[in-house]
C-alpha positions in Angstrom: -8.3 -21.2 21.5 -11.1 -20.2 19.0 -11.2 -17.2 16.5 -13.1 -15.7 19.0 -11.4 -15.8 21.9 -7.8 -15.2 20.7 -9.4 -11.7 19.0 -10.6 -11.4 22.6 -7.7 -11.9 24.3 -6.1 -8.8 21.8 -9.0 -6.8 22.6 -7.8 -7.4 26.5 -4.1 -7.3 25.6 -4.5 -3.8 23.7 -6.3 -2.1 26.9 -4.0 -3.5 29.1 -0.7 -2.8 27.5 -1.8 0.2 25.3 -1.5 -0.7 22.3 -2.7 -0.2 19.1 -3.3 -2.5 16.0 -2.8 -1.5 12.6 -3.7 -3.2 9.7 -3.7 -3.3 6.1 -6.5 -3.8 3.7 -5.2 -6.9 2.5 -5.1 -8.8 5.9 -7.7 -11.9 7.0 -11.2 -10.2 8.4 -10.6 -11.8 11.6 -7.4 -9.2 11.9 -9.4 -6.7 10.4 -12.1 -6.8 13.2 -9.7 -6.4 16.1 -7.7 -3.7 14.5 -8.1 0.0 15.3 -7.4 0.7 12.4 -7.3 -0.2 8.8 -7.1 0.6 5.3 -4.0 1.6 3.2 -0.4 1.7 4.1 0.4 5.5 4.5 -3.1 6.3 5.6 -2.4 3.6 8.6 1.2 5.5 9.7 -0.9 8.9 9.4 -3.2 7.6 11.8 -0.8 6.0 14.1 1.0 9.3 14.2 -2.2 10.5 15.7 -3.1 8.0 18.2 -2.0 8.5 22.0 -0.5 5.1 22.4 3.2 4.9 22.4 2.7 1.1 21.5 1.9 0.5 17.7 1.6 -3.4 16.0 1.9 -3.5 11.6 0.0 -6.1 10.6 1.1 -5.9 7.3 4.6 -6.1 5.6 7.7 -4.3 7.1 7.7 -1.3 5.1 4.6 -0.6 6.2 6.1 -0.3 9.4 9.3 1.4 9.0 7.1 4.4 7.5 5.0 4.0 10.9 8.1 4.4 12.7 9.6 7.5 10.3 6.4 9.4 11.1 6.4 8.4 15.0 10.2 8.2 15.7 8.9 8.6 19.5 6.7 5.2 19.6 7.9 1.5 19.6 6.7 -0.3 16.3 6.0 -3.6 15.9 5.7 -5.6 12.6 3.6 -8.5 13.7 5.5 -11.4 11.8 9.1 -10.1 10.9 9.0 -12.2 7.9 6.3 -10.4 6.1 8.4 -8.2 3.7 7.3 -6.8 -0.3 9.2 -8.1 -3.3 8.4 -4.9 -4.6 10.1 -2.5 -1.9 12.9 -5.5 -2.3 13.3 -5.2 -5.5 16.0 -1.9 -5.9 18.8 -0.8 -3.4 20.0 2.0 -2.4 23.2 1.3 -4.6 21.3 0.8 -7.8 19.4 3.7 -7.2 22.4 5.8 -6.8 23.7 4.3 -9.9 20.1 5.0 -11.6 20.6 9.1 -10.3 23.9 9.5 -12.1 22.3 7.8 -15.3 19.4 10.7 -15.0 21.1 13.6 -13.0 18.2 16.3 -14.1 15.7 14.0 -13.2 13.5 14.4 -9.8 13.5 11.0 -8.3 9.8 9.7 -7.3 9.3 7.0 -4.7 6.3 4.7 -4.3 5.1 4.5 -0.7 6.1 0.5 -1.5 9.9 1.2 -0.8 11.9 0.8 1.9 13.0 3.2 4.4 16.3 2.5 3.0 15.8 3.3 -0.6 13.4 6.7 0.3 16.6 8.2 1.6 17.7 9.0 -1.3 14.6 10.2 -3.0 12.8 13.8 -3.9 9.0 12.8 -2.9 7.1 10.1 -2.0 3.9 9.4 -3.3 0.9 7.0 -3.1 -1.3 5.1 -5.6 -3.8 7.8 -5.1 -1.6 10.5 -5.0 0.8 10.1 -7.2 -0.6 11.8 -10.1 -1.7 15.3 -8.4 1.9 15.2 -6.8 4.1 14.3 -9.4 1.8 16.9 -11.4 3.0 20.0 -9.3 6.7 19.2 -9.2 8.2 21.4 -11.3 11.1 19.5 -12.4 9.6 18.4 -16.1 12.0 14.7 -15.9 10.7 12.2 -13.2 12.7 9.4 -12.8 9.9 7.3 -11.5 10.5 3.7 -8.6 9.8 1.0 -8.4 6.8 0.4 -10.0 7.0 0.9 -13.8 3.2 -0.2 -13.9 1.9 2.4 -11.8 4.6 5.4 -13.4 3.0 4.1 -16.7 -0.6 4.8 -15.7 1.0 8.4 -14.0 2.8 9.3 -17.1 -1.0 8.7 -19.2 -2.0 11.6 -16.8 0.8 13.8 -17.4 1.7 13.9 -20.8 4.0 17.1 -20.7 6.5 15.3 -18.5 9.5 12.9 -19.7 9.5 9.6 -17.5 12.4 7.0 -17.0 11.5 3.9 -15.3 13.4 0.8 -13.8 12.6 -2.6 -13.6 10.3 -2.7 -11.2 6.6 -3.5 -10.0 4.7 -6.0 -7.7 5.2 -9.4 -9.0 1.4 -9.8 -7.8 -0.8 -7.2 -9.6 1.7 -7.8 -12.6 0.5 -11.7 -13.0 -3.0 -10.8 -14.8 -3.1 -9.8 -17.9 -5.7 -8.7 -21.1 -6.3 -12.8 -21.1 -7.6 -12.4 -17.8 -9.7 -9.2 -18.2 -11.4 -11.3 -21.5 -12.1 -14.2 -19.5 -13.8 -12.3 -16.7 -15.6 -10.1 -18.4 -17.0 -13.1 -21.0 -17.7 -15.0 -17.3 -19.3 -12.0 -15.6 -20.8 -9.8 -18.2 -21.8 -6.8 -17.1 -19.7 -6.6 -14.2 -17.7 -3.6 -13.8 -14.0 -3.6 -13.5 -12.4 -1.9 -10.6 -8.8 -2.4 -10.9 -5.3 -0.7 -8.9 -2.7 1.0 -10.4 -0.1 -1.3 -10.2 -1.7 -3.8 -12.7 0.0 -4.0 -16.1 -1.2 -1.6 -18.4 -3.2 -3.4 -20.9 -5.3 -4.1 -17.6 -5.3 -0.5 -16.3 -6.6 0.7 -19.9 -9.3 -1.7 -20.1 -11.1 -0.7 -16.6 -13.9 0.6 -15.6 -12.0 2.5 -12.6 -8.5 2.6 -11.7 -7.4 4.1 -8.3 -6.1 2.8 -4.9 -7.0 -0.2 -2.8 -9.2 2.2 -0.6 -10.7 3.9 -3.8 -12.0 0.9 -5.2 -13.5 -0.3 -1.8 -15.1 3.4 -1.9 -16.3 3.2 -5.6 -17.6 -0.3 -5.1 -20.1 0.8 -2.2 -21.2 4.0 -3.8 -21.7 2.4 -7.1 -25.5 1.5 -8.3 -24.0 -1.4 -10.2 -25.0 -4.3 -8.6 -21.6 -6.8 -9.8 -17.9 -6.1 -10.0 -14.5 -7.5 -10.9 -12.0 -7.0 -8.7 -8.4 -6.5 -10.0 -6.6 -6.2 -6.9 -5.3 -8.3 -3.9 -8.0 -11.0 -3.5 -9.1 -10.2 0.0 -10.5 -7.3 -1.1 -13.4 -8.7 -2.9 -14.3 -10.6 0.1 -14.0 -8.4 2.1 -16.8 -6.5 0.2 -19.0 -9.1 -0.2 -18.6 -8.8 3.7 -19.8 -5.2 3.6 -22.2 -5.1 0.2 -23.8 -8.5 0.8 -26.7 -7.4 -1.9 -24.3 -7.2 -4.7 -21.0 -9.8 -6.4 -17.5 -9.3 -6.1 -15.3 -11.6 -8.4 -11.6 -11.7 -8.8 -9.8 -10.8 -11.9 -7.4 -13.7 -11.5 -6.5 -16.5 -9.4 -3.2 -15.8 -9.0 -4.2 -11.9 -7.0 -2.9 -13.5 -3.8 -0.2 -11.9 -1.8 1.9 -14.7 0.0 3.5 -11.9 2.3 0.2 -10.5 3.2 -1.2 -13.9 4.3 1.7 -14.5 6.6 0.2 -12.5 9.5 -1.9 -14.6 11.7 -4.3 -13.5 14.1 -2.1 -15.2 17.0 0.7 -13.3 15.1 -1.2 -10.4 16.4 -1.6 -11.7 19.8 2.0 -12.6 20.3 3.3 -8.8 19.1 0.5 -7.3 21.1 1.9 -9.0 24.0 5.2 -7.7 23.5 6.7 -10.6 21.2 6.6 -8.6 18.2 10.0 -7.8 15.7 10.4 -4.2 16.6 11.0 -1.9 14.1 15.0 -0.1 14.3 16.3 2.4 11.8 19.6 4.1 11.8 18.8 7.6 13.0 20.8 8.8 9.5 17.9 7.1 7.6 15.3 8.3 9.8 16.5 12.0 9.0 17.0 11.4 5.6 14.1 9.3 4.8 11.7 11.4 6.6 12.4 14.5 4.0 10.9 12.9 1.3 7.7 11.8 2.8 7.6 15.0 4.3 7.4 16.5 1.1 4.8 14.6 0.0 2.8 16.0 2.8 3.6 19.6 2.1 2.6 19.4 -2.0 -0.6 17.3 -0.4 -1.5 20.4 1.5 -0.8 22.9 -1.1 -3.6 20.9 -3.2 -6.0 20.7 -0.2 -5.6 24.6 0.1 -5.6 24.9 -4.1 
């Protein structure tokens, strides 16, 4: 079958089985296009929670959808290929973070959205790229031990300088492969060009942006801008996909080496086999569910408290 008619068969598939289709920023436009929704990882599970469908497919990587499934314990979750996982969320167990706790024992333990369900069990708060700042801001335990990503806690800990940080060893292997060379040899390349650049990047690229924030924020920022080129210092999909939605203006990659392998596993006939029912269902122990659930929970309640703020 073509591109076209395999997206149509989903779009048949989906009315006909009741399903819906996540998927993540990162993922091939032709999954994008068939997808009801997309955009970042916690955003997706939010939305999911909200949908009537008691069918949900991740395409995406599998903690992506074990936080679908914490947030809608009641639905059957799908990841669309079961090998698509995240060094990062790999990275620390549970057992090393337990170890890490006794090591700081006044410290409030902060989990990245990028962890798995596994690992958020035994955490204080979960937190996103673009909320980790405000969130980790109103805790008021002054000692965050920070995981896994000692990139992003950096930038965090720039924000909140009246807080003592301890970090692991931890980030994504991806953002974390460009570096100031890079940053000189685009901008020297694309002078002029603005740098638009995520969180988890090392921190000599982080300080030498023109924005930092989220994968959604710099699609946001890029469309709204009046700048006319950009340099994009994330996951390298996202700068097509904007030369995709801003056709009058230049997206260029920071690096060559912003490709996700995981991400690029998912195929749109991935998609078409887990709509169909062929998909690696998503099962957590219901302890984990319980205990996972409380710290994305909180998230959501110090979320609110700033919306109301």
């Amino acid at each position: 079958m073509t591109i076209c008619e395999t997206q149509e068969k989903i779009l048949r598939l989906k009315r006909e089985r009741d399903v819906c289709v996540l998927a993540h920023s990162y993922q091939s436009k032709e999954i994008l296009e068939i997808a009801d929704f997309t955009g970042d990882s916690f955003a997706l599970s939010e939305m999911a929670a909200k949908t009537a469908q008691n069918t949900v497919v991740m395409a995406g990587v599998r903690f992506m959808a074990e936080t679908v499934k914490l947030l809608s314990p009641e639905k059957a979750v799908y990841l669309a290929n079961p090998k698509a996982g995240c060094p990062m969320a790999d990275q620390l167990t549970p057992e090393a973070l337990i170890e890490a706790k006794r090591l700081y024992p006044d410290y409030a333990v902060v989990a990245y959205i990028n962890t798995t369900a596994a690992l958020k069990a035994h955490c204080d708060v979960c937190v996103t790229s673009s909320t980790a700042v405000e969130i980790v801001r109103k805790l008021d335990n002054p000692n965050i031990l920070f995981i896994p990503d000692k990139n992003l806690g950096d930038y965090v800990a720039r924000q909140i300088p009246e807080k003592n940080f301890a970090f692991l060893d931890g980030g994504c292997p991806i953002h974390a492969a460009v570096g100031a060379a890079d940053v000189s040899d685009a901008r020297r390349t694309h002078p002029g060009a603005l740098l638009l650049v995520h969180p988890e990047c090392v921190p000599d690229v982080v300080r030498a942006a023109d924005f930092v924030g989220s994968t959604s924020a710099i699609m946001e920022y890029a469309k709204n801008s009046d700048a006319r080129e950009f340099i994009i210092g994330t996951e390298s999909s996202i700068a097509s996909h904007l030369q995709y939605a801003c056709p009058d203006k230049r997206f260029h990659v920071l690096g060559k080496k912003l490709i996700c392998p995981n991400m690029r596993l998912t195929t749109l006939n991935d998609v078409c086999y887990a709509v169909n029912g062929a998909g690696d269902e998503i099962v957590l122990p219901p302890d984990t569910m319980k205990t996972a659930r409380k710290c994305i929970d909180e998230m959501i309640r110090l979320g609110r408290r700033e919306a109301r703020a």
